[in-house]
GUNU-489819 format. One record per residue: chain; x, y, z negated of N, C-alpha, C in turn. Coordinates in steps of 0.001 Angstrom, whole numbers. Each point is the difference from the previous one (the first is absolute). Layout:
A X Y Z X Y Z X Y Z
...
REM end
This chain:
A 165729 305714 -236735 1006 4 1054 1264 -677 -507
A 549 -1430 755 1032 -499 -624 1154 494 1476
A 1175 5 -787 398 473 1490 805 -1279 89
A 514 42 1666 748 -1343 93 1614 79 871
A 1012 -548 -671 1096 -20 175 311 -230 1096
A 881 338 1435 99 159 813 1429 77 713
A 965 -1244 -143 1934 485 -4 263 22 1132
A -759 -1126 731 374 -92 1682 -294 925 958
A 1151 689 479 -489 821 1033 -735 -362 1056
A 212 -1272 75 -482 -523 1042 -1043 -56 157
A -973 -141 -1643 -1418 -204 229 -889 205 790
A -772 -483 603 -1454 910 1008 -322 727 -613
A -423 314 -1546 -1073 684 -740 550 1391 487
A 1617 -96 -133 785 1341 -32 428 631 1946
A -757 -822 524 46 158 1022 -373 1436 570
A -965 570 35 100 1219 156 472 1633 -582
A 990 -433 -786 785 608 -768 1636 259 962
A -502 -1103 555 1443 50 1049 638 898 924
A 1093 520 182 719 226 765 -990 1783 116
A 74 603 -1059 -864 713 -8 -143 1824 921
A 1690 210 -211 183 1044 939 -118 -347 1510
A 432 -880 485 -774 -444 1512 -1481 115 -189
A -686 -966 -550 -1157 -191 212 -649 1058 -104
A 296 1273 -963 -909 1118 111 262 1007 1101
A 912 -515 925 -73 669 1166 -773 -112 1087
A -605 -1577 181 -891 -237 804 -1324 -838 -191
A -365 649 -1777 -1388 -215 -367 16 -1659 -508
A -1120 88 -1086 330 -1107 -1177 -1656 -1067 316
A -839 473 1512 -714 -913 160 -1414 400 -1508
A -384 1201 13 -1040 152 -1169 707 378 -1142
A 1363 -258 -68 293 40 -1338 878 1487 207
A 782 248 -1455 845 940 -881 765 -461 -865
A 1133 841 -284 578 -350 -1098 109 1130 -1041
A -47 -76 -869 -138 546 -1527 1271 -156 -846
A 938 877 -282 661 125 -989 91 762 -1172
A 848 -424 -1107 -273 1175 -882 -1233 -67 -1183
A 580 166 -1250 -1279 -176 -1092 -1116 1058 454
A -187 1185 115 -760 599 390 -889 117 1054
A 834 -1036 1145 -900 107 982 -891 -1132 -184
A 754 -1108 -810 -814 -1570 -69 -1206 384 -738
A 19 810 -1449 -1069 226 -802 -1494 361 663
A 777 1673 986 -826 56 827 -1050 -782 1068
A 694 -771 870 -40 -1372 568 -1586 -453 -1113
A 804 -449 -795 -1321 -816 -885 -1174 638 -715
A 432 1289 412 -1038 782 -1226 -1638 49 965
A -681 1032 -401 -1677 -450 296 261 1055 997
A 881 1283 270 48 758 584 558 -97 1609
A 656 -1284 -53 202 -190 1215 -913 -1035 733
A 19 299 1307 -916 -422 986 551 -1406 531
A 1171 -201 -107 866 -746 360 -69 -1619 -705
A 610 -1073 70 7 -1103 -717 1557 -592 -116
A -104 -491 -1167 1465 -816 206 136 -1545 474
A 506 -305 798 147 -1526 472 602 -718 -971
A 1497 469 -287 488 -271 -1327 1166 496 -366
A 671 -344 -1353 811 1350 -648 1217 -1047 -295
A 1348 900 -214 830 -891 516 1215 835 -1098
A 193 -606 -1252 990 815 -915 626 -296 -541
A 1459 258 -305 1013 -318 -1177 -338 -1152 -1074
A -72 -760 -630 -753 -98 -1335 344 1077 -1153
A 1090 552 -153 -386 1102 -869 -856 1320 13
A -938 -140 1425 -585 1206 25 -1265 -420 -25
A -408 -1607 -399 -1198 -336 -143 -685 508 -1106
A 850 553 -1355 -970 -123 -1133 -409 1606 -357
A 769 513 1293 -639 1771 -329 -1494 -40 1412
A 68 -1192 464 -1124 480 977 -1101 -946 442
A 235 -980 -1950 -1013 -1200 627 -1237 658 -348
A -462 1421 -1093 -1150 112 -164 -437 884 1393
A 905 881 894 -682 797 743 -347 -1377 1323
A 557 -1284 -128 -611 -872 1469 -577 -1148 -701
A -436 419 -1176 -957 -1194 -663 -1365 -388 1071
A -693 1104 521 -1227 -186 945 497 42 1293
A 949 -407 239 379 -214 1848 -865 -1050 41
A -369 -278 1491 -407 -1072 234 1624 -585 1239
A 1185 -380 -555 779 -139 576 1145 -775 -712
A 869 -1124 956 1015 -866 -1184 910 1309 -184
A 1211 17 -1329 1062 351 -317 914 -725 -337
A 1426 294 1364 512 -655 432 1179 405 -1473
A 1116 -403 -813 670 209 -797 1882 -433 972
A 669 882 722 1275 -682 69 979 1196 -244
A 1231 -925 -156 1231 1340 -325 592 652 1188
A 771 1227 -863 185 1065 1024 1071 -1026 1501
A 825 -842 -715 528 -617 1329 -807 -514 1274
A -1216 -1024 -664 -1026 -604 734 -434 915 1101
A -431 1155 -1058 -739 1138 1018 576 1103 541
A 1523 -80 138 586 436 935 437 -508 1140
A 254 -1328 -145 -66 -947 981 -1113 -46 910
A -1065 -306 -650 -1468 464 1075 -245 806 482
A 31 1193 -746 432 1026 1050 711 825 1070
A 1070 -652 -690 1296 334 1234 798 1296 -678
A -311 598 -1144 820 663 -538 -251 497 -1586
A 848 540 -487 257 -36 -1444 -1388 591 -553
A -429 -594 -1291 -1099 510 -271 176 186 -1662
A -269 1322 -503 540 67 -1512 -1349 457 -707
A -1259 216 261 -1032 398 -335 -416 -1495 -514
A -457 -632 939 11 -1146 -406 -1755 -458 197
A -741 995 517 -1438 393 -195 -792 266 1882
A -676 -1436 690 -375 216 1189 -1252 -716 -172
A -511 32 1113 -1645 25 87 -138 23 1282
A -666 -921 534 -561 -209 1688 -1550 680 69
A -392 1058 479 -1305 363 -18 -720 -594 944
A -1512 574 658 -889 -608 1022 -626 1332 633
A 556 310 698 -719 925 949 -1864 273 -203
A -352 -1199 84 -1273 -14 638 -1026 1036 911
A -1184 -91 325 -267 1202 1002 571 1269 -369
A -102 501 1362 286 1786 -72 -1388 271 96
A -82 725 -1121 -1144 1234 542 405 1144 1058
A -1405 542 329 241 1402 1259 145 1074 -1207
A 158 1035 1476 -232 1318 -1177 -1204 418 -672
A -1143 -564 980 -1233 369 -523 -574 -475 -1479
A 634 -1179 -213 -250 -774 -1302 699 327 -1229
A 1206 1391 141 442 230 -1264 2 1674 -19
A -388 874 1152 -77 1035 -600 -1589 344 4
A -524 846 -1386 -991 427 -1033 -774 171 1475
A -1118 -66 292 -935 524 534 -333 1542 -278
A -596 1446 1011 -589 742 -337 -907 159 -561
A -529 752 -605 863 1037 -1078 1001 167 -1288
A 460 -1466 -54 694 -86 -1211 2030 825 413
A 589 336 -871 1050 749 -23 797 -1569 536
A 1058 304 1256 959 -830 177 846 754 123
A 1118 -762 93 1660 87 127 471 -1102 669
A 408 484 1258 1477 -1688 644 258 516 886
A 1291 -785 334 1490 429 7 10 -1125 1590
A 893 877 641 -160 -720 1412 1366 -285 565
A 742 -800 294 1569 -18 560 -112 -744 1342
A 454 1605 446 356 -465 1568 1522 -57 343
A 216 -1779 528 1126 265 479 1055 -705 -1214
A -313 261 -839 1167 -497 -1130 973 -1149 -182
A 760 -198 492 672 -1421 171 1083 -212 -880
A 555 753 -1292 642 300 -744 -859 -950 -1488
A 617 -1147 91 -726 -814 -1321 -159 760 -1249
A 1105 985 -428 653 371 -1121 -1250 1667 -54
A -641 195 1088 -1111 1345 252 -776 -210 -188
A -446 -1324 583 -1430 -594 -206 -173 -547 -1467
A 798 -848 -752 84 -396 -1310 -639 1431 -836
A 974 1239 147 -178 1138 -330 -1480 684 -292
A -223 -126 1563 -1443 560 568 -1096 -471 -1531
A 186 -1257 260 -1037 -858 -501 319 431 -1919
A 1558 -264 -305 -479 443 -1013 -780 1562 -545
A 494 547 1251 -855 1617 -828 -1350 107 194
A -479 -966 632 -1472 277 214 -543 -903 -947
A 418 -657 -883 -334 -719 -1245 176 1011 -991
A 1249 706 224 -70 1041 -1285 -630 1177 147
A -245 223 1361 -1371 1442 177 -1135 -460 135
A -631 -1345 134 -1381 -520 -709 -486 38 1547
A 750 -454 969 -251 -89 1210 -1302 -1351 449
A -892 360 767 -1145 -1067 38 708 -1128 727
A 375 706 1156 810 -1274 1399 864 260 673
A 865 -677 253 1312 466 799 -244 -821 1353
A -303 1004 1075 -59 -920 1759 1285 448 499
A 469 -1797 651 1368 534 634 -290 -207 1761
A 358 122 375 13 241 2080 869 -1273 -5
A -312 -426 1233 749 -1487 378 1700 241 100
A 625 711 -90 1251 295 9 902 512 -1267
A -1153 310 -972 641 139 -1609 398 -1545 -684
A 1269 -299 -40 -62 -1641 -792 -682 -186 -1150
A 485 -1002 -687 -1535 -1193 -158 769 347 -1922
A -854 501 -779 -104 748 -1002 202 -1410 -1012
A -317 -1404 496 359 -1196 -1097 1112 -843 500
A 988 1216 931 1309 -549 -117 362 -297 -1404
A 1164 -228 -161 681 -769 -1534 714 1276 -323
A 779 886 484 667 1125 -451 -1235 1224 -15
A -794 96 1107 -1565 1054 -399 -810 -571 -1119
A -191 -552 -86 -589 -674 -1539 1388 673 -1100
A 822 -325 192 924 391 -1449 96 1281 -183
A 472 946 1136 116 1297 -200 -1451 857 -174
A -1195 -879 331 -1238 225 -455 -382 44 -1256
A 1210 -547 -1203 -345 -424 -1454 -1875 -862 244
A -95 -698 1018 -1205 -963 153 -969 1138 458
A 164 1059 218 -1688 510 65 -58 -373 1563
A 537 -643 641 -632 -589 1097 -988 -1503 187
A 293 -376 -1788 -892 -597 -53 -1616 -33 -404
A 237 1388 -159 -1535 414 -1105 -278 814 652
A 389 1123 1079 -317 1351 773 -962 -665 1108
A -1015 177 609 -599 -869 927 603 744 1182
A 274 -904 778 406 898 1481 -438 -1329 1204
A 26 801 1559 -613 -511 263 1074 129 1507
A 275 -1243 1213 562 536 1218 -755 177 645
A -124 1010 1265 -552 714 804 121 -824 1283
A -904 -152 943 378 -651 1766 1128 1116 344
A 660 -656 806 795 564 1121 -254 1461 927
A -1276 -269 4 -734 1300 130 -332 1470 235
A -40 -853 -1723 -846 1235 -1108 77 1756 708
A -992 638 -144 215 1313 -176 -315 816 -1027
A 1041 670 -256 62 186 -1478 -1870 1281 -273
A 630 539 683 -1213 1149 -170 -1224 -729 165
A -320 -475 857 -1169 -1289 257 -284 -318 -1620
A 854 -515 26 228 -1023 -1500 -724 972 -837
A 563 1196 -322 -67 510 -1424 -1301 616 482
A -692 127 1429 -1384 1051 -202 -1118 -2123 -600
A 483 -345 646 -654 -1188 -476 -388 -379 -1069
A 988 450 -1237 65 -276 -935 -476 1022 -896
A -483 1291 709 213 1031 -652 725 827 -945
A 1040 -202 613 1325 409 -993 849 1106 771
A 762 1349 -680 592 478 849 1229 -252 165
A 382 185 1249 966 -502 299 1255 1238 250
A 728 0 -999 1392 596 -400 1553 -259 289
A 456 -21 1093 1410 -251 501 966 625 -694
A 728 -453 -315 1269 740 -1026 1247 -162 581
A 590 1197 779 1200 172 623 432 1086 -396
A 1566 135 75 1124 1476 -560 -664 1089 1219
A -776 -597 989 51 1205 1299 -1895 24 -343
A -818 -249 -1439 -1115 246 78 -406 1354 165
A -1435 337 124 -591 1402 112 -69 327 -1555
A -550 -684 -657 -540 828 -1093 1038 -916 -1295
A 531 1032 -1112 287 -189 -1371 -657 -918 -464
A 661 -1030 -582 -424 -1229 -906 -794 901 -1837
A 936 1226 -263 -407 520 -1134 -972 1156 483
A -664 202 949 -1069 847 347 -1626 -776 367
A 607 -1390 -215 -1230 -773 428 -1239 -166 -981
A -1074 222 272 -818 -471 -1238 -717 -1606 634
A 792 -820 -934 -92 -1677 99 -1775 -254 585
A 166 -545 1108 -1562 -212 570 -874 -1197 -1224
A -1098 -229 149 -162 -1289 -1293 -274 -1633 969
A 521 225 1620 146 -1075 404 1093 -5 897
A 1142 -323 -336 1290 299 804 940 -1385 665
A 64 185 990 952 -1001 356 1652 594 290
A 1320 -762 -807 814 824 206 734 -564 794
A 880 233 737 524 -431 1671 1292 73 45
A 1056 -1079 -307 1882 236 -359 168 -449 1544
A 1171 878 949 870 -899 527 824 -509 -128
A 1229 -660 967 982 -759 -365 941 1069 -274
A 910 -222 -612 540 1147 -344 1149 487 1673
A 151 790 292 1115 321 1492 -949 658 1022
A -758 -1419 479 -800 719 908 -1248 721 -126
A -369 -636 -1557 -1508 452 -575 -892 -390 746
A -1413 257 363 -1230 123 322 415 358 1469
A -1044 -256 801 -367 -43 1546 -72 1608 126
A 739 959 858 -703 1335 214 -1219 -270 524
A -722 -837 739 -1240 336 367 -1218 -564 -1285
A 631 -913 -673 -910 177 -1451 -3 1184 -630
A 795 351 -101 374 1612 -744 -829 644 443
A -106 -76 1506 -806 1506 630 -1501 4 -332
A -419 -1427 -244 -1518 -345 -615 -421 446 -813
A 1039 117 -1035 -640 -437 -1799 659 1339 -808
A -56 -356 -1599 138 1263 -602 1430 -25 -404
A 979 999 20 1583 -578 -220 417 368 -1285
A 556 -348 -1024 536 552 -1110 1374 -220 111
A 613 634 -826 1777 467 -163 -75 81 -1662
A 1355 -394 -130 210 522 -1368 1087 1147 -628
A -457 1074 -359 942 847 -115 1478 -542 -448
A 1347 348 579 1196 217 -793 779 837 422
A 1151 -162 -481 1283 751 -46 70 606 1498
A 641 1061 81 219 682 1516 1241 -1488 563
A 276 62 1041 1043 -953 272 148 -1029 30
A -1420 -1156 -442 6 -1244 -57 -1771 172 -151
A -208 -1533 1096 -1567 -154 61 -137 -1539 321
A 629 -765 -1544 37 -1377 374 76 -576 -1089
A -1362 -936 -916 -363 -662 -999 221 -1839 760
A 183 -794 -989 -481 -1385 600 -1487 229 -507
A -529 -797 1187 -1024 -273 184 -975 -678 -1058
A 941 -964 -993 -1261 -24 -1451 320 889 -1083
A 835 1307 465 113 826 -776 -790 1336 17
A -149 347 1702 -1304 666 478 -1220 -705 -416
A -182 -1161 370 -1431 -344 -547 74 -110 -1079
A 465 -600 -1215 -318 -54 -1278 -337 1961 -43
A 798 628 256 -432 1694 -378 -1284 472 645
A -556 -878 1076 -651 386 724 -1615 -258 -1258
A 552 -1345 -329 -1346 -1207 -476 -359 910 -1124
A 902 974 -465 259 619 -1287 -1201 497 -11
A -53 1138 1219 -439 1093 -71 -1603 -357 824
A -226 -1098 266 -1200 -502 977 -625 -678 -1313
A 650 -619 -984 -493 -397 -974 -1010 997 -823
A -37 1221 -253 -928 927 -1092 -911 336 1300
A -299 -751 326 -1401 -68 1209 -1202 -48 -1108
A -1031 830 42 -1043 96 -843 -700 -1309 -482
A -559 -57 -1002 -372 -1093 -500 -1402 -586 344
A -490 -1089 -595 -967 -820 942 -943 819 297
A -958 38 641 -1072 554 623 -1458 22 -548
A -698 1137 -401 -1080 -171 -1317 -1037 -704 1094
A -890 -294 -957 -1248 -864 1179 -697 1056 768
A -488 1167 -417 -783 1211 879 813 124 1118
A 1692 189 -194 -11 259 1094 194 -1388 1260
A 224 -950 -240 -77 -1325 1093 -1528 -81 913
REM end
């Protein structure tokens, strides 16, 4: 990998690097943007599903990260922090970006475990809070979450700020968007998974639950939460607190939630399948 010098803002190469807080407001046409050493590594590593178009950095931050994008199949673009603040449209001190590739979406059916094997995933209805969803995604990377399905109204998890506050696990967590649709309960008998709503006004204790070994877990937006007539369907959990207050953010309930859905019994012996 030789990388190649890059001063003109003007360039085409650097063309989609451009004007970057607009553009991620009304979609990058297949693409993403990637900032940040950690998220780029990720980006390139075997663990993500994702591809890089191409990588776009400081020259002093080339020689801590030419061995982790030695196997890109992608140019590396080399310009300074002025260049690439200019292209972007605002100050950039990291110095470390990356254009990804969408490519297909999978459904839900294609990433959660088939029966009888033990699943776990995480469902957001409603979420339009970039900085929740980033969240979401990272805790279901750190509770060993299979798939994260979002509903057509949760935003789009490879925004540029949901990717960062994700520390990347939105690039490696498989998740999947849902039709317009969707019904959730539908969904989860489909899948055979149970389906667990988590609201402050649930029926049953989050610490009285014994973790099912195929669970789907169900966040709303945070204010209005979940549909009462979904509620009236499905199974409701709450999480105990303090007398006088009954209000977590929402990747703070689910990460506690993922906690405790996580010591879900372990794989399944062959007698009994």
């Amino acid at each position: 990998m030789i990388p190649v010098a890059v001063e003109d803002p003007a360039d085409p190469r650097l063309a989609p690097y451009a004007a970057m807080r607009e553009r991620d407001l009304v979609g990058r046409a297949g693409r993403f943007i990637v900032e940040g050493e950690v998220t780029l590594r990720l980006l390139a590593s075997a663990r993500s599903r994702f591809r890089a178009e191409s990588v776009l950095l400081a020259p002093e931050r080339w020689p801590g990260l030419a061995a982790d994008l030695a196997g890109i199949d992608a140019p590396v673009y080399l310009a300074g922090k002025a260049a690439m603040s200019a292209v972007t449209g605002f100050p950039i001190h990291r110095g470390v970006l990356a254009v990804g590739l969408r490519g297909p979406e999978p459904g839900a059916e294609a990433l959660v475990p088939p029966p009888p094997a033990p699943a776990l995933v995480l469902g957001l209805a409603g979420l339009t809070n970039h900085d929740n969803v980033g969240g979401c995604l990272r805790n279901a990377a750190a509770f060993g979450a299979d798939a994260v399905l979002l509903d057509a109204a949760t935003c789009d998890p490879l925004y540029r700020k949901a990717i960062r506050v994700s520390a990347g696990a939105a690039l490696i967590t498989p998740f999947a968007r849902l039709a317009p649709d969707t019904d959730w309960p539908a969904l989860a008998a489909r899948l055979g998974l149970e389906l667990l709503a988590l609201s402050p006004a649930g029926a049953e204790t989050l610490d009285a639950l014994d973790p099912p070994r195929r669970a789907l877990l169900l966040l709303g937006t945070e204010g209005p939460g979940l549909a009462p007539g979904l509620m009236a369907r499905v199974r409701t959990l709450r999480i105990p607190m303090a007398p006088g207050f009954d209000s977590l953010n929402v990747a703070t309930a689910g990460a506690i939630a993922l906690h405790r859905l996580a010591r879900r019994a372990g794989p399944v012996h062959a007698e009994a399948c």
